[in-house]
SEDO-528152 format. One record per residue: residue in three letters; x, y, z of N, C-alpha, C in turn. Coordinates in steps of 0.2 Angstrom, whole numbers, padded with zeros to 4 digits, always signed. Layout:
! residues N
AlaXYZXYZXYZ/...
This chain:
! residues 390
Unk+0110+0022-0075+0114+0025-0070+0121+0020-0069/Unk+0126+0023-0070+0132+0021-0069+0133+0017-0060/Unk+0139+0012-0061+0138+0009-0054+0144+0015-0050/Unk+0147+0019-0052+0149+0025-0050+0147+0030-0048/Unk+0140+0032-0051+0136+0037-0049+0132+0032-0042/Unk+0132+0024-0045+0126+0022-0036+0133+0024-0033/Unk+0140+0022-0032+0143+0022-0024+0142+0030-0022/Unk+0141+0035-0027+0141+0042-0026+0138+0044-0022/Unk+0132+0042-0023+0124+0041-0022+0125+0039-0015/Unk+0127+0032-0014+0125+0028-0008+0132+0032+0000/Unk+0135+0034-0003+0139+0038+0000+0136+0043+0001/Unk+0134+0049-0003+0131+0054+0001+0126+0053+0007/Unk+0122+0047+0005+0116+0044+0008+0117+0045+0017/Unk+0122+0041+0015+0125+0040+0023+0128+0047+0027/Unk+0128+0052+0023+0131+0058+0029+0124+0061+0031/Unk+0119+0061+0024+0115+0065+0025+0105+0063+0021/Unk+0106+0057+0027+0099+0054+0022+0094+0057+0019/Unk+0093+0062+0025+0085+0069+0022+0087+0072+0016/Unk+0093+0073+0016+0094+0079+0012+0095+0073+0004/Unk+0098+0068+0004+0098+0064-0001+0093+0063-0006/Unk+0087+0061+0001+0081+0060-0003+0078+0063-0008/Unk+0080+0071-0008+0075+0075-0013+0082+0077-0017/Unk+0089+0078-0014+0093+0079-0021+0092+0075-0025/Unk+0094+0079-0032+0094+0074-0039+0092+0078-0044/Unk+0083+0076-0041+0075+0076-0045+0074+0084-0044/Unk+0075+0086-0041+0072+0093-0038+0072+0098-0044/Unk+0081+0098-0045+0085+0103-0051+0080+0100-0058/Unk+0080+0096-0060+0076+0095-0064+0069+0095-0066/Unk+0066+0096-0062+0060+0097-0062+0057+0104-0060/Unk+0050+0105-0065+0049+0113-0066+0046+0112-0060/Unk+0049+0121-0058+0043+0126-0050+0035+0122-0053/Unk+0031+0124-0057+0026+0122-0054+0026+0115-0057/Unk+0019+0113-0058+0017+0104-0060+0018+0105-0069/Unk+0020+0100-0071+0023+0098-0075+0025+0090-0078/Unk+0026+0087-0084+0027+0081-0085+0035+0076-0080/Unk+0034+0071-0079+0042+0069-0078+0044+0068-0082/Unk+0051+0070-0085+0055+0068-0090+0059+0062-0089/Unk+0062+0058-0095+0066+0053-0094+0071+0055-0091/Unk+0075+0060-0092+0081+0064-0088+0078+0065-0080/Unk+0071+0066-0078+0070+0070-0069+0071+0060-0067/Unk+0068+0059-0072+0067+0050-0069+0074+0047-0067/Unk+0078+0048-0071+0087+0045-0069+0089+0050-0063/Unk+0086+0057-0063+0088+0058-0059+0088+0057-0049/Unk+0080+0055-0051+0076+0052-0045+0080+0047-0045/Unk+0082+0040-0047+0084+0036-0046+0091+0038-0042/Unk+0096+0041-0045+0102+0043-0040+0099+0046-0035/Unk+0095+0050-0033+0093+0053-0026+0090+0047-0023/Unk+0087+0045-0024+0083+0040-0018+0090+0035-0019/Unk+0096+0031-0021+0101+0029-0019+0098+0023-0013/Unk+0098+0020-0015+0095+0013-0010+0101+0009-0011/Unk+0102+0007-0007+0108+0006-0004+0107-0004-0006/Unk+0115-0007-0007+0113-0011-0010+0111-0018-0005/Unk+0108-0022-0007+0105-0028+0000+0109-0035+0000/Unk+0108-0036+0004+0110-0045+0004+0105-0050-0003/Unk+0109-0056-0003+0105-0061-0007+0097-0060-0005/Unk+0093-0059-0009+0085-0057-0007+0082-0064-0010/Unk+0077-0068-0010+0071-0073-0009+0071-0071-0016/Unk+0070-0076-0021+0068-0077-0028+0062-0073-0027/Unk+0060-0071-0034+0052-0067-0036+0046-0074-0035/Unk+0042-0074-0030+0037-0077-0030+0033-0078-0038/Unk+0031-0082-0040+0027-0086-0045+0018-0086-0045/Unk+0016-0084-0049+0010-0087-0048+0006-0079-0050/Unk+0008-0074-0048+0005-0065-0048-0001-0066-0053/Unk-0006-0064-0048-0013-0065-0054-0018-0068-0050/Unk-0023-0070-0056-0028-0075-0053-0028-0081-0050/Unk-0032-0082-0045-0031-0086-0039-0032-0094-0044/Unk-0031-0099-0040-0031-0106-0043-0038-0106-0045/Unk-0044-0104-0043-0050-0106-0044-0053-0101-0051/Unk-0047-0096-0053-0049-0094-0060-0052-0088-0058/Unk-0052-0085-0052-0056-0077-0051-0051-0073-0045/Unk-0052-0069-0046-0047-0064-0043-0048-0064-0034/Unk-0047-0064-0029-0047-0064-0021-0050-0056-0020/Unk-0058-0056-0019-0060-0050-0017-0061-0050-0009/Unk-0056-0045-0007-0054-0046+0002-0058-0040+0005/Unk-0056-0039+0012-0057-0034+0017-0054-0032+0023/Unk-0055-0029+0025-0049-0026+0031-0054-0026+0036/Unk-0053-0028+0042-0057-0028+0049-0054-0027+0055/Unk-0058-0023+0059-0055-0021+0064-0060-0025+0071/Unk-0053-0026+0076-0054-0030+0082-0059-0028+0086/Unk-0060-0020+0086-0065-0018+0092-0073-0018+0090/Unk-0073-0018+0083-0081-0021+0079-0082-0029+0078/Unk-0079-0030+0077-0078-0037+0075-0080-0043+0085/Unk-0078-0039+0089-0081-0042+0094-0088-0040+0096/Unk-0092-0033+0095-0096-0034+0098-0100-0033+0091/Unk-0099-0034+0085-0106-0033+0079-0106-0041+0074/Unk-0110-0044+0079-0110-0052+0073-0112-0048+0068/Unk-0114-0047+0064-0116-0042+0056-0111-0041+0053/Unk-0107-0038+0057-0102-0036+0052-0099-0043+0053/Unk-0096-0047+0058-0091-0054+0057-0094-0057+0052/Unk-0101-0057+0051-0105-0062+0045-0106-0058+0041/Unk-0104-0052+0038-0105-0047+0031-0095-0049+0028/Unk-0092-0048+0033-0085-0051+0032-0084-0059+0029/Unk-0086-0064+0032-0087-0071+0029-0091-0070+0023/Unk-0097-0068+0023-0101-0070+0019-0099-0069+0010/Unk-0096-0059+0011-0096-0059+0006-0088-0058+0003/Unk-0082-0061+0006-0077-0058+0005-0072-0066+0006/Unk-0068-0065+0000-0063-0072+0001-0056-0071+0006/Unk-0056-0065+0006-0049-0062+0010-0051-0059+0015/Unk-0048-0061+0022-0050-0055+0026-0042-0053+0031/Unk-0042-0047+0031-0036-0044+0034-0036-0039+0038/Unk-0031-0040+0045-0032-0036+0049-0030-0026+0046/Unk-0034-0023+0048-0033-0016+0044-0026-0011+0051/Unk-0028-0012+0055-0023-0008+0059-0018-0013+0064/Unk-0021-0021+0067-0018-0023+0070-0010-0024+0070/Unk-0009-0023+0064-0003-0028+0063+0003-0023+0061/Unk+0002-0019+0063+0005-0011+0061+0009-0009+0067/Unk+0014-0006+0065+0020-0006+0069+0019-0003+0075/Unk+0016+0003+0075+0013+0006+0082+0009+0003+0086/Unk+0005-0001+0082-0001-0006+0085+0004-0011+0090/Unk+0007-0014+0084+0011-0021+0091+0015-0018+0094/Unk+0020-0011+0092+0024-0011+0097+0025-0004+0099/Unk+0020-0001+0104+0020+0006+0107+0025+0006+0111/Unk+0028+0003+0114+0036+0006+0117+0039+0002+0115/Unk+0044+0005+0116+0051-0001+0113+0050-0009+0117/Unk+0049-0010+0125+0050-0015+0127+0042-0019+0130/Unk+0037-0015+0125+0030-0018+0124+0028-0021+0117/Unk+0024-0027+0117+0021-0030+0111+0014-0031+0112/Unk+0011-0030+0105+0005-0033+0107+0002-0034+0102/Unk+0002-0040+0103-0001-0047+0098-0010-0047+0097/Unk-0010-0048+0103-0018-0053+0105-0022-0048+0099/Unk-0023-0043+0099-0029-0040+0094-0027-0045+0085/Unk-0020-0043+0084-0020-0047+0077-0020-0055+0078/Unk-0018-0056+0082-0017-0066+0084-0025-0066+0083/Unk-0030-0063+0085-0040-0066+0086-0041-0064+0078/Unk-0038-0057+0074-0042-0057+0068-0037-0062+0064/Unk-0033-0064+0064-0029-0068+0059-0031-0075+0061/Unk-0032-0077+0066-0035-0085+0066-0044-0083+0063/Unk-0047-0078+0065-0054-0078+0063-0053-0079+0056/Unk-0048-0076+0052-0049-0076+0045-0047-0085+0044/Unk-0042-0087+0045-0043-0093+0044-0047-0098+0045/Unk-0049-0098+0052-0055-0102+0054-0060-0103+0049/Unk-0061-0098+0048-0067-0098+0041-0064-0099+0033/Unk-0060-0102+0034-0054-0103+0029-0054-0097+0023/Unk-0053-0090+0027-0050-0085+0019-0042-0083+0021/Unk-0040-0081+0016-0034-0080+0017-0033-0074+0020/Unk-0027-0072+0021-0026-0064+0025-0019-0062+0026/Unk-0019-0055+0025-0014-0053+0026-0010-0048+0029/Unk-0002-0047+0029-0003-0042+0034+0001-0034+0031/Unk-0003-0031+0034+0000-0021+0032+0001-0020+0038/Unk+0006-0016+0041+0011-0014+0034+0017-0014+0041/Unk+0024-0014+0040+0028-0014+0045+0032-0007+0045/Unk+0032-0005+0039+0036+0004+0039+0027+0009+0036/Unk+0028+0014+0039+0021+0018+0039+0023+0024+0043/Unk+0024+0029+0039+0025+0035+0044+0019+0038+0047/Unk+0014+0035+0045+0007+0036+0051+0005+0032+0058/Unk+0011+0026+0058+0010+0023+0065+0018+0020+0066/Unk+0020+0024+0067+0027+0027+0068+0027+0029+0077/Unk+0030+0024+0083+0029+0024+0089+0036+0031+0089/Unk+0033+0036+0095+0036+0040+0098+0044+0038+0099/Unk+0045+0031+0102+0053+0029+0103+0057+0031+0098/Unk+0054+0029+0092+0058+0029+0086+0063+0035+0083/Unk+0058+0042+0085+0059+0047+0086+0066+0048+0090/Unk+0066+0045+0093+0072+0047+0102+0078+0040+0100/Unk+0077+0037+0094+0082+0032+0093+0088+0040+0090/Unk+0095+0038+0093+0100+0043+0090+0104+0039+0086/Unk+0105+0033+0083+0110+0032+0078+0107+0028+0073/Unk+0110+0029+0068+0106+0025+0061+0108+0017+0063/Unk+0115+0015+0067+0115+0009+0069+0108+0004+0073/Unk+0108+0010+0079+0103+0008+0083+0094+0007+0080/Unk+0093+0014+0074+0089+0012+0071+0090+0007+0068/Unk+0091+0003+0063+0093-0002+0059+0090-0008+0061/Unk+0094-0009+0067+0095-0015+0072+0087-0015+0076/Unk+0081-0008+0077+0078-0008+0080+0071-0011+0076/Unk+0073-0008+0068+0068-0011+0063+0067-0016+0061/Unk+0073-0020+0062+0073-0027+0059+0073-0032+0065/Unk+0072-0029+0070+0071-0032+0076+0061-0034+0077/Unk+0060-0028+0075+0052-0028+0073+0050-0034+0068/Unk+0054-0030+0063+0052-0036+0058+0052-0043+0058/Unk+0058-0044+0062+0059-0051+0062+0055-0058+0066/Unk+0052-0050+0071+0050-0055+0077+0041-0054+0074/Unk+0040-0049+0071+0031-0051+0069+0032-0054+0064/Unk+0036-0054+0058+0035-0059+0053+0036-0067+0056/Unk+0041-0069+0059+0042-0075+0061+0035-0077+0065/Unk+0033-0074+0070+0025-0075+0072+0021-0077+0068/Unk+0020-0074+0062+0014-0076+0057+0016-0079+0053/Unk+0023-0082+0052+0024-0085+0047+0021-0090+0044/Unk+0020-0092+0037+0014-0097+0034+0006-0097+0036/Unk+0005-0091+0038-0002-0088+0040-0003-0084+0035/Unk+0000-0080+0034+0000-0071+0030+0002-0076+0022/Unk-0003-0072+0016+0000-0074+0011+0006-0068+0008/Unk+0004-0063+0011+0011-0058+0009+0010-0052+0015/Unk+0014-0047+0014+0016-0039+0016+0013-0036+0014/Unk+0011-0028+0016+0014-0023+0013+0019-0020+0017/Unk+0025-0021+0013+0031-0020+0017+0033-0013+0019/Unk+0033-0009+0014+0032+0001+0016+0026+0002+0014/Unk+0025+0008+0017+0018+0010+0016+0020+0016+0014/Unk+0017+0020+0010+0019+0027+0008+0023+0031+0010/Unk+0027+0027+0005+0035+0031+0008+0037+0038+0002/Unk+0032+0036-0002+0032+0041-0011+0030+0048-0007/Unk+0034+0054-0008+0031+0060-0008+0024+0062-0009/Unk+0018+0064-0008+0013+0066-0007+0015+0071-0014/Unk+0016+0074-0016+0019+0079-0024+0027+0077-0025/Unk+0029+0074-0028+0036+0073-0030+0039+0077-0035/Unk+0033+0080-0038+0035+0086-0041+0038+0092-0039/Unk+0035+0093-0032+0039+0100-0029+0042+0096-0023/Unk+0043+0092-0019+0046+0089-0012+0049+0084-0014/Unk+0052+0080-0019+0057+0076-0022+0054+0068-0020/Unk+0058+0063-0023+0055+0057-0022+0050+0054-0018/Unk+0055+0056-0010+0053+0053-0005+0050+0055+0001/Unk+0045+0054+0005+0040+0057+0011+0047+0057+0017/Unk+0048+0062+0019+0052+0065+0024+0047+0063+0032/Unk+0052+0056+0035+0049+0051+0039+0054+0051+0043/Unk+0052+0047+0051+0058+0048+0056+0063+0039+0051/Unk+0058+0038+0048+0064+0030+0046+0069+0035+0042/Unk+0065+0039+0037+0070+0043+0029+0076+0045+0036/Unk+0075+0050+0040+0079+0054+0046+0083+0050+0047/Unk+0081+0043+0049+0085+0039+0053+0091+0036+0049/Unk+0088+0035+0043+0092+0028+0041+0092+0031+0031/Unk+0090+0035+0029+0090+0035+0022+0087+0031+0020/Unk+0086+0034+0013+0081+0029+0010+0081+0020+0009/Unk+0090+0019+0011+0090+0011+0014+0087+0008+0018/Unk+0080+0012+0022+0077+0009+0025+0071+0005+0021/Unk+0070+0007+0015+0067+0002+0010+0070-0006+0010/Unk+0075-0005+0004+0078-0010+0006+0078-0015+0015/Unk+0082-0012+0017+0083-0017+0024+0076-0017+0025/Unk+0069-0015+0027+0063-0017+0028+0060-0025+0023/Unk+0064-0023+0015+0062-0030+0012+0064-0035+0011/Unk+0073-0034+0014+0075-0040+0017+0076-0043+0021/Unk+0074-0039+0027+0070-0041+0032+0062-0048+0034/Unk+0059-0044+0029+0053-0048+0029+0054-0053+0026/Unk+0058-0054+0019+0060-0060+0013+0063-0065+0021/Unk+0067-0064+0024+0071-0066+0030+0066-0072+0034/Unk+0061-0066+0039+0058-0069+0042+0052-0074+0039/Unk+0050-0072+0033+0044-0077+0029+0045-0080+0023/Unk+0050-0080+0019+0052-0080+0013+0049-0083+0010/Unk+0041-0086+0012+0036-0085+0005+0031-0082+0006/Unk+0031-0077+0009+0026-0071+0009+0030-0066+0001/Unk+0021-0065+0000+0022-0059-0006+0025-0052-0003/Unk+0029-0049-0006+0032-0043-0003+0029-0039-0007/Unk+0026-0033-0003+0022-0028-0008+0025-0021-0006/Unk+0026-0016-0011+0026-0008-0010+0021-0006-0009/Unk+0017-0003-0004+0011+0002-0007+0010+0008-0006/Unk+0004+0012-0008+0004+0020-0009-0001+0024-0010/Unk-0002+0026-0013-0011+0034-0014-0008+0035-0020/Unk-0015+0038-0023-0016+0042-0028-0010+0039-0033/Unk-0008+0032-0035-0009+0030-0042-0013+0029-0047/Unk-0018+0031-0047-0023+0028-0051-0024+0037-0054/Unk-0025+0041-0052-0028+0048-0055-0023+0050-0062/Unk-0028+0055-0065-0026+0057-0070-0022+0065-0068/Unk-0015+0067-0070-0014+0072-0070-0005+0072-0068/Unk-0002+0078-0070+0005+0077-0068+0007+0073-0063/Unk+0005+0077-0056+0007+0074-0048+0006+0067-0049/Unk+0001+0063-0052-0002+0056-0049+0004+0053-0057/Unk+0004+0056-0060+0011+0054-0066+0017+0055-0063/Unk+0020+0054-0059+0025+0058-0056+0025+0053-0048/Unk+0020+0052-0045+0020+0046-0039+0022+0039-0044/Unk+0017+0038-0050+0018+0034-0052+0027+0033-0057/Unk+0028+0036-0059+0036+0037-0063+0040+0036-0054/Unk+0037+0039-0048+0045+0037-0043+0043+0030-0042/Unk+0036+0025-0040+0034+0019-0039+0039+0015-0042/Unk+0038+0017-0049+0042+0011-0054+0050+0014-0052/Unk+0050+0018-0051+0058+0019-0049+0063+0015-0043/Unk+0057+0013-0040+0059+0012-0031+0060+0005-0034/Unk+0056+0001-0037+0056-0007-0038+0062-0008-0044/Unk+0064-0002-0048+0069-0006-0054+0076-0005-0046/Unk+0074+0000-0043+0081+0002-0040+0083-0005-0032/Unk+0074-0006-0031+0077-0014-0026+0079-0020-0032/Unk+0078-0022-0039+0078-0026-0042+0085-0026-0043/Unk+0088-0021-0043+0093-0019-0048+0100-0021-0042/Unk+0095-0020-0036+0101-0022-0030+0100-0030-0027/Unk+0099-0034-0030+0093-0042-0028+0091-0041-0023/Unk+0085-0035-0021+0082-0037-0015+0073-0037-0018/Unk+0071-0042-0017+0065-0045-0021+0058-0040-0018/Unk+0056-0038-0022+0049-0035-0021+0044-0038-0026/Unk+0040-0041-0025+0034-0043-0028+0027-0041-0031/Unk+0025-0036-0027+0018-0033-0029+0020-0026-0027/Unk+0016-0022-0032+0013-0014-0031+0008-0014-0029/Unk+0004-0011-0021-0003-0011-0020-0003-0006-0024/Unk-0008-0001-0026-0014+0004-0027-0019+0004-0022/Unk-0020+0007-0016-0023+0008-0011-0030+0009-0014/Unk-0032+0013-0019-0039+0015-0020-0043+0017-0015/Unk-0040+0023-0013-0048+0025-0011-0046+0033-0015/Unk-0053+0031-0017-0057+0036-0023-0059+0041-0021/Unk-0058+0048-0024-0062+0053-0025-0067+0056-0029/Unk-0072+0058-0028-0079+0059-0033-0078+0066-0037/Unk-0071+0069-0033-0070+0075-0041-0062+0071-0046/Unk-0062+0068-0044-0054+0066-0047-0056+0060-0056/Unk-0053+0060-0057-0052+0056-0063-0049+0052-0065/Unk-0049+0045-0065-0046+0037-0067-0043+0039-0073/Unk-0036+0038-0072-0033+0036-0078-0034+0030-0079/Unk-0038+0027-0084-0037+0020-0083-0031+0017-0092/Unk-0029+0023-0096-0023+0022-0099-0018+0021-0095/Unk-0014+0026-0091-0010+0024-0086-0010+0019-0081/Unk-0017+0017-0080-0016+0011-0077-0014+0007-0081/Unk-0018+0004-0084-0014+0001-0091-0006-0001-0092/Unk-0005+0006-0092+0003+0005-0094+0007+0003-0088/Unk+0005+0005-0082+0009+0005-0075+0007-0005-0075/Unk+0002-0007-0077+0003-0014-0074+0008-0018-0080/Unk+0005-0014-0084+0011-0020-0091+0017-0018-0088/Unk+0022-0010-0085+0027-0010-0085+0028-0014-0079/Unk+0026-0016-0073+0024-0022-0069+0025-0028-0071/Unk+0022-0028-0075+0024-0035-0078+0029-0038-0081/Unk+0031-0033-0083+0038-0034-0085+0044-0032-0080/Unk+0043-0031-0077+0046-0030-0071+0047-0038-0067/Unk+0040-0045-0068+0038-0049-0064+0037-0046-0060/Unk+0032-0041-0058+0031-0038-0052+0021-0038-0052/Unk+0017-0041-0049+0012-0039-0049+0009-0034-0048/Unk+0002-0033-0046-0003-0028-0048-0009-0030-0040/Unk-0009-0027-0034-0015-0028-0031-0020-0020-0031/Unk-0026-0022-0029-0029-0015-0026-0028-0016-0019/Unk-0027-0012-0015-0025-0014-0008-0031-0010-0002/Unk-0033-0005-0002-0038-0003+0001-0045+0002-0002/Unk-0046-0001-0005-0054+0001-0011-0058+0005-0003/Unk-0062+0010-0005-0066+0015-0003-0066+0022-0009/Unk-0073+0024-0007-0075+0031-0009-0075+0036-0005/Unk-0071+0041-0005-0072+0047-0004-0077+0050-0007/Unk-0083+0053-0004-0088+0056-0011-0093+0061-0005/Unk-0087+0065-0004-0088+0073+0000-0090+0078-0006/Unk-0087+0078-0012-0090+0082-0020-0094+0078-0024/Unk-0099+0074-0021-0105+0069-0025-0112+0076-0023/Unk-0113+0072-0026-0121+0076-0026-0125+0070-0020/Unk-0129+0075-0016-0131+0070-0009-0135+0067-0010/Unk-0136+0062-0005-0142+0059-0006-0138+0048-0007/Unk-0141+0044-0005-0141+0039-0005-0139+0037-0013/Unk-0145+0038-0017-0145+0036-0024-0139+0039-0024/Unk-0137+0047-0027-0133+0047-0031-0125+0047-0029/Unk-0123+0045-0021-0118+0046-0019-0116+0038-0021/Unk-0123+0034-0021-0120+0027-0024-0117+0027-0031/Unk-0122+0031-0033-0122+0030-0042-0115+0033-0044/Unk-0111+0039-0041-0103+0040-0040-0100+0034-0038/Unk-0100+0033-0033-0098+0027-0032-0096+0022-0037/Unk-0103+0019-0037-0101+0011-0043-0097+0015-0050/Unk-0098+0020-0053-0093+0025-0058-0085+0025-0058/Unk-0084+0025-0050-0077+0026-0050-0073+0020-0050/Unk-0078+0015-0046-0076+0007-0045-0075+0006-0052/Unk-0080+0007-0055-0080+0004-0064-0073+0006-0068/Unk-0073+0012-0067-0068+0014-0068-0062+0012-0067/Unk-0058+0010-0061-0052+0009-0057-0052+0000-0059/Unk-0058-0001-0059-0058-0009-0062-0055-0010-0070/Unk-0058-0006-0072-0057-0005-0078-0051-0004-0083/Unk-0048+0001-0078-0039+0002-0077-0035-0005-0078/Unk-0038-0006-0070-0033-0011-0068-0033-0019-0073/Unk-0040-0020-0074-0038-0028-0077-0038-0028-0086/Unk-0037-0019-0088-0036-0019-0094-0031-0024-0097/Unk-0026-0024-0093-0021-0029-0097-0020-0035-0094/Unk-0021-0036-0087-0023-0042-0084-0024-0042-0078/Unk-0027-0048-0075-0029-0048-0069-0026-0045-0064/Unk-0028-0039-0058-0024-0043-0055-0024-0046-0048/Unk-0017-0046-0043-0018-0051-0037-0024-0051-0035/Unk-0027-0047-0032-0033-0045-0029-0035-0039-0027/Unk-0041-0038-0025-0046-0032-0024-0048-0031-0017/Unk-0042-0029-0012-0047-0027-0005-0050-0020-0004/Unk-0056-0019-0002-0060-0016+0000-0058-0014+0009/Unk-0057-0009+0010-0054-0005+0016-0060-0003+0021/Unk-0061-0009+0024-0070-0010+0027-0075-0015+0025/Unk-0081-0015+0028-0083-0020+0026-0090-0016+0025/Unk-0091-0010+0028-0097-0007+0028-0098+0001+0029/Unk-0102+0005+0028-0105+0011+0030-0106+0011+0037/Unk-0106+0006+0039-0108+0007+0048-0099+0010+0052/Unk-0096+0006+0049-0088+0008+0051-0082+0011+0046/Unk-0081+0016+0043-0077+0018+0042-0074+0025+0044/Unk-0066+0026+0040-0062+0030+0044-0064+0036+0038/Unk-0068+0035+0033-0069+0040+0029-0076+0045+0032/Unk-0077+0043+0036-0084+0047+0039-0081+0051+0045/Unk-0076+0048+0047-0072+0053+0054-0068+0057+0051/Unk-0063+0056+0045-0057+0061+0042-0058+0066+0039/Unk-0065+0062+0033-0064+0068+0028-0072+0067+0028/Unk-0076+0069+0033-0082+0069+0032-0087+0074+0024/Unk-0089+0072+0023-0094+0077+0020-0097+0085+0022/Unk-0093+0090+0020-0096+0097+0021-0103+0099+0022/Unk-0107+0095+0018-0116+0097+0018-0117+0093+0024/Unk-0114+0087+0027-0120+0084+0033-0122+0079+0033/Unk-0122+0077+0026-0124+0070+0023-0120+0065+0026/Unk-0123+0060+0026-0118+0054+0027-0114+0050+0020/Unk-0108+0048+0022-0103+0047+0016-0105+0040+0017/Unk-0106+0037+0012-0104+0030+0011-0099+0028+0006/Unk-0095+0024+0009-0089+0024+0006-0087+0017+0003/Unk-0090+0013+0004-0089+0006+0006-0096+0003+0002/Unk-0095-0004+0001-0097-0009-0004-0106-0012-0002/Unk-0106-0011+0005-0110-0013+0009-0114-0005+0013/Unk-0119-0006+0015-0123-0001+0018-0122-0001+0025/Unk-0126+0005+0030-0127+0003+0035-0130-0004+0040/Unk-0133-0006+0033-0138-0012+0036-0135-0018+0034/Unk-0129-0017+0033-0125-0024+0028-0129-0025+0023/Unk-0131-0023+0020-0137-0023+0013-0129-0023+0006/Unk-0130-0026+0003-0124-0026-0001-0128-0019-0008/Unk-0123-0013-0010-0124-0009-0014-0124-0012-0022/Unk-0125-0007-0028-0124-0008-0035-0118-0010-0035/Unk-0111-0008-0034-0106-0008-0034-0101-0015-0031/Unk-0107-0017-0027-0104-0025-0023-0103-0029-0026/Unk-0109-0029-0030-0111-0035-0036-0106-0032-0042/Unk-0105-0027-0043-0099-0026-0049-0093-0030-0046/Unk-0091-0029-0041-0086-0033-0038-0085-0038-0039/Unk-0092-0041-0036-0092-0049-0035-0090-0051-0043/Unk-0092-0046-0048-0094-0050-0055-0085-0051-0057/Unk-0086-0043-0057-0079-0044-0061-0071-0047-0057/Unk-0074-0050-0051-0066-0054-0048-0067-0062-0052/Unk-0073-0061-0052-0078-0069-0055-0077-0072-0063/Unk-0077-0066-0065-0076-0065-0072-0068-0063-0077/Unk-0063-0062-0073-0058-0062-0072-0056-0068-0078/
């Protein structure tokens, strides 16, 4: 892309941010599912127009396996369990190197109105993981699922601007040299970029265009500047157009902050798996090598099963399970390590996979690495091996 076509770009951006977001790619891409071509890809890049940043924080160093030679298998823990189930506090220490708040640290979570904060729930899970010295980290400061009402009723892209990096500033400097990194946007990629264009239509896209990416991770580079800065997202790991197509706008979004020096260091892969879906684990492959040459690492960032199309029953909704993990493992450390592997829970006793998308027969889902009885699955131990064996 011409640096004529970005001012063109970053111009339209600013009269009309929604509409920017999905110009480009749209024209180029067939009505139904279909490949991305290298032509829909340049043209994505013009549409999403990320606007250019300030001097951004060098590419952290080190992406990969931890100092002791194995990969950091973590987990995500929530405040309101964590107080009254010692089981699960000691299923979290015992079998996990990483422990991270799952929703505390979330934009909604600390700041439900403009002129309220609230710390205390992430301040007790972030000292818990240290105390017991595992490392931790935080998700996610842009997330159009915990996106406070105010936001909405902000009317200028100044005001927004000023309100997001006001957030950002004052939780990262809080946690500063605690957090080993971010996830600095969370599913900002269209849900099908094949028919709804790049980017998921958010009150930030509304507020501010797609420059809300950028200013979010100069932002954060600001407030911590040796925290890892991560992109994350869904359904990069499947096989099929759509998941070919999430994955062609990811690498788009990263050459296009690179290309402006605003530093992004890791791509999560969320994983959480579906029992009808299929592992690309070629594509993965190629998506982490293109990574790497990017300098840009590789994490999993929230591991669970969805396994509502498994066949019922305890055995075999496990035996889907370790299948999928095999698989996604498979993928991912084809060509190298990577950062690390969190697990989205600690156990079957607590997850958000048994409220959402429950199971249609009645069964119970297990989703998670560990049982109801904190009893560790077939799957846990694939885990443990392959971070081990790294």
């Amino acid at each position: 892309m011409t640096m004529s076509h970005r001012r063109r770009a970053a111009r339209s951006a600013s009269t009309d941010p929604q509409r920017n977001a999905t110009d480009g790619i749209l024209s180029d891409l067939p009505n139904s599912a279909g490949t991305l071509t290298r032509r829909s890809l340049l043209a994505a890049g013009a549409g999403l127009a990320l606007a250019p940043g300030a001097a951004a924080s060098a590419r952290a160093e080190g992406h990969g396996a931890s100092r002791s030679g194995t990969v950091p298998l973590g987990c995500a823990i929530q405040a309101e369990y964590l107080d009254v189930d010692p089981a699960y506090r000691n299923a979290a220490v015992e079998y996990f190197d990483l422990i991270m708040p799952m929703n505390e640290l979330k934009f909604g979570q600390i700041r439900p109105t403009r002129d309220s904060w609230n710390f205390e729930p992430a301040d007790r899970l972030v000292e818990f993981a240290l105390s017991h010295g595992r490392s931790t980290r935080g998700t996610c400061h842009v997330w159009w699922n915990s996106t406070p009402e105010w936001v909405d009723r902000i009317e200028t892209a100044r005001e927004a601007e000023a309100a997001l990096i006001e957030h950002i500033e004052r939780v990262g400097d809080r946690y500063r040299g605690k957090l080993i990194g971010w996830d600095v946007v969370n599913e900002v990629i269209a849900n099908n970029p094949l028919s709804e264009g790049p980017l998921r239509r958010t009150a930030w896209l509304k507020k501010l265009g797609p420059r809300h990416i950028p200013i979010a991770f100069e932002a954060t580079a600001r407030a911590d500047p040796d925290a890892r800065l991560v992109i994350n997202d869904y359904d990069l790991e499947f096989a099929g157009p759509r998941y070919d197509a999430r994955r062609e706008v990811m690498l788009t979004i990263v050459r296009q902050l690179q290309d402006r020096n605003v530093a992004v260091t890791g791509v999560g892969i969320q994983g959480h798996l579906y029992a009808d879906r299929t592992i690309d684990k070629d594509a993965l492959e190629r998506f982490h090598r293109t990574l790497d040459g990017l300098g840009v690492g590789l994490l999993v960032t929230e591991l669970d099963v969805i396994d509502w199309e498994s066949v019922p029953g305890a055995e075999p909704q496990d035996a889907t399970a370790h299948r999928l993990v095999a698989d996604l493992l498979d993928g991912v450390f084809a060509f190298q390590a990577p950062e690390s592997v969190i697990v989205w829970g600690v156990s079957d006793r607590y997850s958000w996979v048994s409220d959402v998308l429950p199971r249609p027969d009645g069964h119970p889902s297990r989703p998670l690495p560990l049982d109801r009885d904190m009893s560790p699955k077939r799957w846990m131990t694939l885990l443990r091996q392959r971070m081990r064996s790294a």
